[in-house]
C-alpha positions as CSV (number, residue, x, y, z in Angstrom):
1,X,24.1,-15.1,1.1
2,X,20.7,-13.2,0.7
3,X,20.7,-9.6,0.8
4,X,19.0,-7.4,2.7
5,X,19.0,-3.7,3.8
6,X,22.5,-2.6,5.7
7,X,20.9,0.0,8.6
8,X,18.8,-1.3,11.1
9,X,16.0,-3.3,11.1
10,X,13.7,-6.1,13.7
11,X,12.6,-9.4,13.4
12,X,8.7,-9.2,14.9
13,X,6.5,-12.3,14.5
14,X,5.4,-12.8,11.1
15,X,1.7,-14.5,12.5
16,X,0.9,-15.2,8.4
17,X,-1.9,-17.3,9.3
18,X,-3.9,-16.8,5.7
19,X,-0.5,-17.8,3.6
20,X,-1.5,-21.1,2.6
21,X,-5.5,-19.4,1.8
22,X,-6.7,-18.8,-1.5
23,X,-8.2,-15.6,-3.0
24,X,-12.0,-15.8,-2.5
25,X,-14.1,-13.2,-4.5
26,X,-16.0,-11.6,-2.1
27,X,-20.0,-11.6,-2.6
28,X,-21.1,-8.3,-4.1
29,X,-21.8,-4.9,-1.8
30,X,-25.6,-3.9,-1.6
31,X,-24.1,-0.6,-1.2
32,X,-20.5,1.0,-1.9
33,X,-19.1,4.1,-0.4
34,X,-16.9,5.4,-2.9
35,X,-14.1,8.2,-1.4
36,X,-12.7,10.7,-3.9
37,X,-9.5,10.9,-1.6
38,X,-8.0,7.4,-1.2
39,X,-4.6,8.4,-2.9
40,X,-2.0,11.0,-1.5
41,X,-2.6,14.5,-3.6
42,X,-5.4,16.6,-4.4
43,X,-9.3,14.8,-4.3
44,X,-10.9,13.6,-7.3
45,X,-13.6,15.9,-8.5
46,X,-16.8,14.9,-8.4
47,X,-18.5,13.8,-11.7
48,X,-22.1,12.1,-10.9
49,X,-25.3,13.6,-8.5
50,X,-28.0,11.7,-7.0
51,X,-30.0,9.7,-9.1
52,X,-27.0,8.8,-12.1
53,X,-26.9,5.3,-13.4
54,X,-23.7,3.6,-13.2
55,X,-21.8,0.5,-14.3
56,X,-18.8,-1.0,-12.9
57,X,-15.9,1.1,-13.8
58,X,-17.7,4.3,-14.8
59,X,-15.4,7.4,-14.2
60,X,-17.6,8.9,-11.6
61,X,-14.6,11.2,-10.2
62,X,-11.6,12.9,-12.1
63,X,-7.9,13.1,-10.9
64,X,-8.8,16.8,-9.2
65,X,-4.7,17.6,-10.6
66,X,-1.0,16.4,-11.1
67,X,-1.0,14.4,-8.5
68,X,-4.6,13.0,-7.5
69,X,-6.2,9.6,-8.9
70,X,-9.3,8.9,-11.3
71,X,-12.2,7.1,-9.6
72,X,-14.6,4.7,-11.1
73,X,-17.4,3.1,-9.9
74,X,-17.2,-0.5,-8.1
75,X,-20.7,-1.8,-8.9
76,X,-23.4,-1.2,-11.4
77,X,-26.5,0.6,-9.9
78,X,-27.4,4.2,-9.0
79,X,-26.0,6.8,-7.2
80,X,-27.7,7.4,-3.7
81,X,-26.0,10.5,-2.3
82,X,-22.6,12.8,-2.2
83,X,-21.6,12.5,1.7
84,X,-19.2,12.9,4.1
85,X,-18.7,9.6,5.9
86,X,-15.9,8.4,8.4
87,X,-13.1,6.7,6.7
88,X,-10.6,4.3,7.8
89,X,-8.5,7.0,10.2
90,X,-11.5,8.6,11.5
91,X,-11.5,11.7,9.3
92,X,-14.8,12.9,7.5
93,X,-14.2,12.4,4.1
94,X,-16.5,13.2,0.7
95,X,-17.6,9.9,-0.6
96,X,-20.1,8.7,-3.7
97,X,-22.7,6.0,-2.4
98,X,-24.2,4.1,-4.8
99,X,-26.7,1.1,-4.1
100,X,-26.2,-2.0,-6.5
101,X,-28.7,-3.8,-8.5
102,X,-26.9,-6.8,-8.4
103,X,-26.5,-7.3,-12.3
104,X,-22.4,-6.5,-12.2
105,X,-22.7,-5.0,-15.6
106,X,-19.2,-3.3,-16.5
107,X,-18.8,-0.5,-19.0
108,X,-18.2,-1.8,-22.7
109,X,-14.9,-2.0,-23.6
110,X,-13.6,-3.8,-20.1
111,X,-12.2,-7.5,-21.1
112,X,-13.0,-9.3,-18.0
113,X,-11.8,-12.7,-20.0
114,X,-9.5,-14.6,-18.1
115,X,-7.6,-15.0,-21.0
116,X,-3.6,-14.2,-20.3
117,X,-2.4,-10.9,-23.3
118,X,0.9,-11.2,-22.9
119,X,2.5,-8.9,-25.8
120,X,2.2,-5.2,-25.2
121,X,2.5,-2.9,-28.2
122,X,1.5,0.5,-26.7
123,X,3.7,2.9,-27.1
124,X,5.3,4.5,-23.9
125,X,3.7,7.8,-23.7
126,X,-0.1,5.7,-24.0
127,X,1.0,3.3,-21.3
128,X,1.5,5.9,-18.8
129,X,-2.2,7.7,-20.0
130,X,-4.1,4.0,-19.5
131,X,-2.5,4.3,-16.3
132,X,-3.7,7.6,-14.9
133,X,-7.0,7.0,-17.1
134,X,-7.9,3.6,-15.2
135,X,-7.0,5.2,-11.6
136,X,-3.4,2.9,-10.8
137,X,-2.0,3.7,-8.0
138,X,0.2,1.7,-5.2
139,X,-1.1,-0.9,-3.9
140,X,1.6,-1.2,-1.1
141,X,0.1,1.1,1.1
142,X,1.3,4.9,0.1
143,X,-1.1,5.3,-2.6
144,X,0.6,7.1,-5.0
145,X,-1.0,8.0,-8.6
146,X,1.2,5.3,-10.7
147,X,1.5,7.4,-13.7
148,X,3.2,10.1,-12.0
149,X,5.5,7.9,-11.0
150,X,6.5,7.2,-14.4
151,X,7.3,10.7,-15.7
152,X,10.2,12.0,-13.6
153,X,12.1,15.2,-13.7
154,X,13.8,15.5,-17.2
155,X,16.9,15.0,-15.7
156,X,16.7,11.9,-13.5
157,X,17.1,8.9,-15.8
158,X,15.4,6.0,-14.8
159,X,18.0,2.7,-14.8
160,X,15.8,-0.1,-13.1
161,X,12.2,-1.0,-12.0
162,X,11.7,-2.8,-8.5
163,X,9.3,-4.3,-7.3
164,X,8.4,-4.8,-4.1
165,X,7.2,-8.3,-3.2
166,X,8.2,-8.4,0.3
167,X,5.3,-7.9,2.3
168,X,7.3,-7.9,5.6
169,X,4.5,-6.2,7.8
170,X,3.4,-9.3,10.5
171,X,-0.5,-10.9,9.0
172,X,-0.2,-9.7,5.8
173,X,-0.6,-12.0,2.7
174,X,-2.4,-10.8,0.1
175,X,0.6,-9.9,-2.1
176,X,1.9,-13.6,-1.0
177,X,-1.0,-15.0,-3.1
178,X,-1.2,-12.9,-5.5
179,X,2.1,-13.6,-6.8
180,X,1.6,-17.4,-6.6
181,X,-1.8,-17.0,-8.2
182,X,-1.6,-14.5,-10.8
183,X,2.3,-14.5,-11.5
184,X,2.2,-14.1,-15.3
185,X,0.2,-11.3,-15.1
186,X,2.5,-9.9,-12.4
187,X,5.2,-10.6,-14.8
188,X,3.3,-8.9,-17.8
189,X,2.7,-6.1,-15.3
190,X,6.3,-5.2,-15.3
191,X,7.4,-5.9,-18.5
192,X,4.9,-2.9,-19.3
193,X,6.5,-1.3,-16.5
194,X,9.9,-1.3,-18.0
195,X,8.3,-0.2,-21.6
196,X,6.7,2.8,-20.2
197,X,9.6,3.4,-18.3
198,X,12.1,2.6,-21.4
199,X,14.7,0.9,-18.9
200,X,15.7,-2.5,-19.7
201,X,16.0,-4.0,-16.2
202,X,14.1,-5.2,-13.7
203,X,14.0,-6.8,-10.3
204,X,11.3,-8.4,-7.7
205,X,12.6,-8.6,-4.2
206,X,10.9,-11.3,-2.3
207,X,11.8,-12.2,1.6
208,X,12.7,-16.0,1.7
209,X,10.0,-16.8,4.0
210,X,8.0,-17.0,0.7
211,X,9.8,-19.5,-0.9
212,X,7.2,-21.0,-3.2
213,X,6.7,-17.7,-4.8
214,X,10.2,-17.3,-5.2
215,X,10.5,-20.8,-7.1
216,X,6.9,-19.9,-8.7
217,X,8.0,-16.4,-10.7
218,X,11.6,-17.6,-11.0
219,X,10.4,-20.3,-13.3
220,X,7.6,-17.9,-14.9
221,X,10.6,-15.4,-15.4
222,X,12.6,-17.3,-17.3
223,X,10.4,-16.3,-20.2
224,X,10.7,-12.5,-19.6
225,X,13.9,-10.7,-20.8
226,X,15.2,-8.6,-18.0
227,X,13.0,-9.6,-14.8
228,X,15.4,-10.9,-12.1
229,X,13.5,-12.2,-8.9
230,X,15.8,-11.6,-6.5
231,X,15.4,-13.2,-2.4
232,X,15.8,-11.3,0.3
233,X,16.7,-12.2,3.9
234,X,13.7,-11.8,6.4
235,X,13.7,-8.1,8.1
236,X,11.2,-5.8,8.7
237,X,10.9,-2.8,7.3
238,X,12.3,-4.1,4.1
239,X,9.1,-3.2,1.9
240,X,10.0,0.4,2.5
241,X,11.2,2.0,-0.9
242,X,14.6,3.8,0.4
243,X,15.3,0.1,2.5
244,X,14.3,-2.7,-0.4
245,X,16.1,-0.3,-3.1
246,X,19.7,-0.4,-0.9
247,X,19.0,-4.6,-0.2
248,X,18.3,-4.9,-4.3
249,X,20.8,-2.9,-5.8
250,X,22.8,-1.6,-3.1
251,X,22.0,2.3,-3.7
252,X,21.4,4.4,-0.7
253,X,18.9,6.9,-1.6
254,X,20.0,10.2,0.6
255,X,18.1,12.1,2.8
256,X,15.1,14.4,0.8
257,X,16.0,12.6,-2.2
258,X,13.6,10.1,-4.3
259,X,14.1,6.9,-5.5
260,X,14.7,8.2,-8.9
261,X,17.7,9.5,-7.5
262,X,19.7,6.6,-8.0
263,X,17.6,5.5,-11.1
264,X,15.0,3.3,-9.2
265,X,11.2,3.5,-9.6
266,X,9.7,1.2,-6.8
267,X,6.1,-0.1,-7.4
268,X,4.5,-2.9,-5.7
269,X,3.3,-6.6,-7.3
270,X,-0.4,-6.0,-6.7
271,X,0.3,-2.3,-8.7
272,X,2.0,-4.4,-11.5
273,X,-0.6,-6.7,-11.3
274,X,-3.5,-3.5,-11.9
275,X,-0.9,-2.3,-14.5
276,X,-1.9,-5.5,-16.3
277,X,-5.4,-5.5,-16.0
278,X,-5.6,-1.3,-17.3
279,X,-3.3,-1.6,-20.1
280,X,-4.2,-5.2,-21.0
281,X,-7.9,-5.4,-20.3
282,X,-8.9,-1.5,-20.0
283,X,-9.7,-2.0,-16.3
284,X,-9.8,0.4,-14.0
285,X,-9.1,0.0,-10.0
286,X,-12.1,-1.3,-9.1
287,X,-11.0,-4.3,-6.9
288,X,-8.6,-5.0,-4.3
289,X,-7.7,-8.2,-2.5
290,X,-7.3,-7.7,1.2
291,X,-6.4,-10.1,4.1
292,X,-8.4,-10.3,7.1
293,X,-7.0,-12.2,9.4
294,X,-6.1,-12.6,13.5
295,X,-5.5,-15.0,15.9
296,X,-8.7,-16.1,17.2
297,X,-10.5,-15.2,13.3
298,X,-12.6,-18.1,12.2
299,X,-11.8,-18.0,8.5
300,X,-8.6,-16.1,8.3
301,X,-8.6,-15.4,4.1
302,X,-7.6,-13.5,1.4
303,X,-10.7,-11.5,-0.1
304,X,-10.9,-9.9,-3.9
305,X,-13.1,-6.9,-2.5
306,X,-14.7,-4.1,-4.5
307,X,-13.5,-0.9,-3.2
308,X,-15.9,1.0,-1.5
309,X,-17.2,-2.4,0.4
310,X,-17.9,-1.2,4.0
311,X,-15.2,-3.5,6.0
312,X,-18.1,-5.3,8.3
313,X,-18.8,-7.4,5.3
314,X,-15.4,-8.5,5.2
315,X,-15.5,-9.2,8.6
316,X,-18.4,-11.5,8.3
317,X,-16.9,-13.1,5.6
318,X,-14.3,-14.2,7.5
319,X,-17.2,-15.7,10.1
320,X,-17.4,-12.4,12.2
321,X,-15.8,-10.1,15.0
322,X,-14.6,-12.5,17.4
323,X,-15.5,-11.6,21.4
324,X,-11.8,-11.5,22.3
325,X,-11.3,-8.7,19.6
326,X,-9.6,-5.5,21.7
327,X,-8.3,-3.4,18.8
328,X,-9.7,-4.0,14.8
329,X,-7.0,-2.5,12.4
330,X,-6.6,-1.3,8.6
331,X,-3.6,-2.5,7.1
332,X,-0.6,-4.7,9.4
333,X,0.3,-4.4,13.7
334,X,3.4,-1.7,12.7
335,X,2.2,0.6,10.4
336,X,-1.9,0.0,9.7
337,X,-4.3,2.7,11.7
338,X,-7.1,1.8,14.0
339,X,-10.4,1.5,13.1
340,X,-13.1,3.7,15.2
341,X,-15.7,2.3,12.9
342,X,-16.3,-1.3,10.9
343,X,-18.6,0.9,8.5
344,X,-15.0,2.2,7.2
345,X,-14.8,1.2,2.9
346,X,-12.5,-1.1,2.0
347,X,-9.6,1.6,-0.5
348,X,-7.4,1.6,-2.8
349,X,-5.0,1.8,-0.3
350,X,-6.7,-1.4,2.1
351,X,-4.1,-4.1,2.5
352,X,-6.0,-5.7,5.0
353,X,-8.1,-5.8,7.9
354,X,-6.9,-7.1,11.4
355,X,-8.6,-8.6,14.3
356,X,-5.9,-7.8,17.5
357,X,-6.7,-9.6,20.8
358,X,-6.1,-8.1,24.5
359,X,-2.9,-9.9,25.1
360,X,-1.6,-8.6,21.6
361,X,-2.0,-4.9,22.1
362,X,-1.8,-4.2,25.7
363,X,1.1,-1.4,26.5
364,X,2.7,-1.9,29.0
365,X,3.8,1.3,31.6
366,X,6.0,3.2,30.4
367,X,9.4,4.0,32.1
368,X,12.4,6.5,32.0
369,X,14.4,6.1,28.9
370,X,17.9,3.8,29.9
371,X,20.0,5.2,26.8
372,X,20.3,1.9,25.5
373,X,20.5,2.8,22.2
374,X,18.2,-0.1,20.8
375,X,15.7,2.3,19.1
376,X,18.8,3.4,17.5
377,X,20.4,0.5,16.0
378,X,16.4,-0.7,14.9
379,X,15.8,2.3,13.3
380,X,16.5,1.4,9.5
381,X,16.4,5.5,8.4
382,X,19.4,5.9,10.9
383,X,17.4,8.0,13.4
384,X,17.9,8.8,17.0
385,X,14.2,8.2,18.1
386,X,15.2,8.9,21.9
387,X,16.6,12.2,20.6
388,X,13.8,12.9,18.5
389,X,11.1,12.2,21.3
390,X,12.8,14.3,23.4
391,X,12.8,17.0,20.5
392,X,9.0,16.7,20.4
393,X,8.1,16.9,23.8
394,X,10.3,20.1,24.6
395,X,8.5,21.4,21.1
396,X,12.2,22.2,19.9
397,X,11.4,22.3,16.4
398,X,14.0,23.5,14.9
399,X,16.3,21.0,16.4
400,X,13.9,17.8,15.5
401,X,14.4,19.6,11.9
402,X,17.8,19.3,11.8
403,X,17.8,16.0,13.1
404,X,16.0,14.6,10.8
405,X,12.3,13.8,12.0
406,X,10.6,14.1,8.2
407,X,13.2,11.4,6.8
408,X,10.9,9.0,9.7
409,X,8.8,6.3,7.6
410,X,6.7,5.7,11.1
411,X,7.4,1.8,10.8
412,X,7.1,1.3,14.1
413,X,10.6,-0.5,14.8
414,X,11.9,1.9,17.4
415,X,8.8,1.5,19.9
416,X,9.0,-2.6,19.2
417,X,12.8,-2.4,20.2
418,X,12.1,-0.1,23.1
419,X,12.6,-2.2,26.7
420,X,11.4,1.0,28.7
421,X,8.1,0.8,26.7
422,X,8.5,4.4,25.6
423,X,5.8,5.5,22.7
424,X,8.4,6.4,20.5
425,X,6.8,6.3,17.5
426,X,3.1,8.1,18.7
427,X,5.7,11.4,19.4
428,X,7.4,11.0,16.3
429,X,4.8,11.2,14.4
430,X,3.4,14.3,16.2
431,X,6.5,15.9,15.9
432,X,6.8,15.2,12.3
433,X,3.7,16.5,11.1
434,X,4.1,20.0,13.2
435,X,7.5,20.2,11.3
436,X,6.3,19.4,7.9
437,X,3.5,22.2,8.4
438,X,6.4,24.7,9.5
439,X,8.6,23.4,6.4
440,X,5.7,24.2,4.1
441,X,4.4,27.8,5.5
442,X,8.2,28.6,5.6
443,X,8.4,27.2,1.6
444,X,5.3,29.4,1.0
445,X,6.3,32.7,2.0
C-alpha cells in the first residue's frame, strides 16, 4: 500500500499539462533585475554600484547574516542602477539591474561541462561553505538558505535526509522533469547531502502520478548506497515538510518544533540538483527552471530561466498572455501569489508562472458557515479553520494563539473543501501574521 500523510488532506485537479514538456533554455534577458531579498532572512548586502562590469555568477550581494543568501549575477554585462522595483507580491523591493552584452561569459573557475562528477571528496564542514558561498537555497518554494539547514542545534542529531519530490501543488512540473532529466545529478545531489549531513540514509518521496520518475531514479539508485525512492499516494499538501516527513518515515513533527526534531532535514530535488552543480561545478544559483503553464497557454513548457528575467519574457516564450487570462500567478492555484505586474523577476524562489482563466478563479458568494466540519478533516496541520476565522474576525488574539493559528502552512485546503464558499484561508492568514507580530514584540521585551 503507498503511504501517505495520516491528517487530512484534498484531492484538487492536478491540470499537469507541461508533464510530458522538456526543459527549454530560455533565450538570454537584455536586462535582469536582480533582488537582494528572494530568500527568508535578512537581505543580501549590496556589493556592486552603477557602472561595475559583471560576469555570470559574480558575487554582486553578500548573505547580509546567519540566515540571508549570497547573490550572484545572472548575466555578463554592466550594472545599470540600485532600485526599488515591484516584486512578485507587490512589495517594493531593492534590486541590482544589470543590462547584458550578450556574450554569457561566466566567472573562471565555473565548469559548465556537461560532464556527470559523481565522487565527492569534500570534507563536511567545506560542503556546507560551497553551499552558502554559491547562494543554495530551497527550491521548493520557502527559500531557505541551504547551508543553514545543515548545521543544526548541537543537540538535534540528524538521522535521515528527505527529499521532497512530490510536487503536489495542481500545474506544476518543473521538479517532474527535472528528476527525469537530470536524475544522476539529483542523485549526486544527495549523496553530498548525506556527507555534509554525516547521516547514512536517505529517502525521495515521489506521488505515484509520476510513475516514470519513480522507475527512472529507482533504477539510477541502485548505484547509490542509502537513497531509497520511496512512492507516495496522490494528496495535496504532501510536499509540505511536517506532512511528507510523517508519510516517509512516519514521525509527527509536533507543534513549534522543526524537522530536525525527529532527525529529518527536508530539502527539495531541484535544491539537490543546485547542491550538485555548487559543490561539483562551483556554480552558484544562477538559473531556475520554472513552468508556465494554463489552460488556454499556447506552449505550456518547462523553461531553464536566469533569475532576475522579468516574467513577460517567459510569458512570450510560451506564445504570449492569452485574452481569456483573468488572474496571472507566481508559483501553483493553492499556495502561489498573484501577480499585479508581468515586469515581476523570475527568483530563486519562482516555481512557476500561471495563466488562470475566468471560469477557474471566479468565487463564488459567500454564505453562513453550516459546521460541517470539512475544513476540519482537510486541514492536514489538524486545525479548526472555522474556529480560527471566527478568532480573526472578533480580533481575539489571544485565543487564535492558543489555537494554533502560526502552526497554519496557508495551503489552501480548508477554503477548497469549504461548501459555504467561506475565505478561509484569506483570514487565516491575516490573523496569523497579527499574531506572529504580537509573539515577537512579546519575545522582545
Amino acid at each position: 500500500m503507498l503511504k501517505t500523510f495520516r491528517i487530512g488532506g484534498i484531492h484538487p485537479p492536478e491540470n499537469k499539462i507541461s508533464a510530458a514538456k522538456s526543459i527549454e533554455v530560455l533565450p538570454l534577458p537584455k536586462q535582469v533585475f536582480i533582488l537582494v531579498s528572494q530568500h527568508i532572512g535578512a537581505p543580501a548586502t549590496v556589493l556592486v554600484k552603477k557602472g561595475d562590469d559583471v560576469k555570470v555568477g559574480t558575487l554582486i550581494a553578500k548573505a547580509g547574516g546567519f540566515v540571508s543568501a549570497n547573490i550572484h549575477s545572472s548575466v555578463s554585462g554592466k550594472v545599470l542602477k540600485i532600485d526599488d522595483i515591484v516584486d512578485a507580491s507587490g512589495y517594493r523591493k531593492t534590486a541590482i539591474v544589470i543590462n547584458s552584452d550578450d556574450t554569457d561569459t561566466w566567472e573562471e573557475g565555473i565548469d559548465r561541462s556537461k560532464d556527470i562528477v559523481r565522487e565527492c571528496t569534500m570534507a563536511p564542514q567545506d560542503i556546507v561553505a560551497r553551499i552558502a558561498e554559491c547562494g543554495i537555497v530551497g527550491l521548493g518554494g520557502a527559500t531557505f538558505p541551504t547551508n543553514v539547514k545543515l548545521l543544526p542545534p548541537k543537540d538535534a542529531k540528524p538521522e535521515i535526509i528527505i527529499i521532497n519530490g512530490v510536487e503536489c501543488e495542481p500545474y506544476l512540473t518543473a521538479d517532474h522533469r527535472v528528476m527525469l532529466e537530470r536524475g544522476e545529478e539529483v542523485l549526486i545531489g544527495v549523496s553530498i547531502l548525506m556527507r555534509a549531513a554525516q547521516v547514512h540514509r536517505a529517502a525521495i518521496g515521489i506521488e505515484n502520478n509520476k510513475k516514470d520518475a519513480i522507475e527512472h531514479l529507482t533504477e539510477l539508485a541502485k548505484k547509490f548506497k542509502g537513497i531509497e525512492i520511496v512512492p507516495l499516494k496522490v494528496k495535496y499538501p504532501q510536499g509540505g515538510e511536517k506532512q511528507l516527513i510523517d508519510a516517509v518515515i512516519k514521525r509527527m513533527v509536533k507543534s513549534g518544533a522543526l524537522p530536525i526534531s525527529v532527525g529529518a532535514i527536508v530539502q527539495n530535488v531541484g535544491t539537490a540538483l543546485a547542491i550538485y552543480e555548487a559543490v561539483q561545478k562551483n556554480k552558484p544559483l544562477v538559473e531556475r527552471v520554472v513552468t508556465v503553464t494554463g489552460k488556454d497557454v499556447a506552449n505550456a513548457s518547462n523553461f531553464l530561466a536566469r533569475v532576475g528575467t522579468p516574467i513577460n519574457a517567459l510569458i512570450e516564450a510560451a506564445g504570449g498572455l492569452p485574452e481569456s487570462t483573468a488572474k496571472l500567478i507566481s508559483g501553483g492555484p493553492m499556495m502561489g501569489k498573484a501577480l499585479i505586474t508581468e515586469d515581476a523577476p523570475v527568483t530563486k524562489g519562482t516555481s512557476g508562472v500561471l495563466m488562470l482563466r475566468q471560469e477557474d478563479t471566479k468565487r463564488k458568494p459567500m454564505r453562513a458557515c453550516i459546521r460541517c466540519a470539512k475544513c476540519v478533516g482537510a486541514c492536514p496541520m489538524g486545525l479548526n479553520p472555522a474556529f480560527l476565522m471566527r478568532d480573526v474576525v472578533f480580533s481575539n488574539w489571544e485565543v487564535a494563539e492558543k489555537d494554533h493559528i502560526v502552526d497554519c502552512i496557508e495551503c489552501g485546503s480548508c477554503s477548497y473543501s469549504c461548501p459555504a464558499n467561506r475565505p478561509l484561508l484569506d483570514y487565516i492568514r491575516m490573523g496569523k501574521q497579527n499574531v506572529m507580530g504580537i509573539i515577537r514584540a512579546r519575545n522582545t521585551k
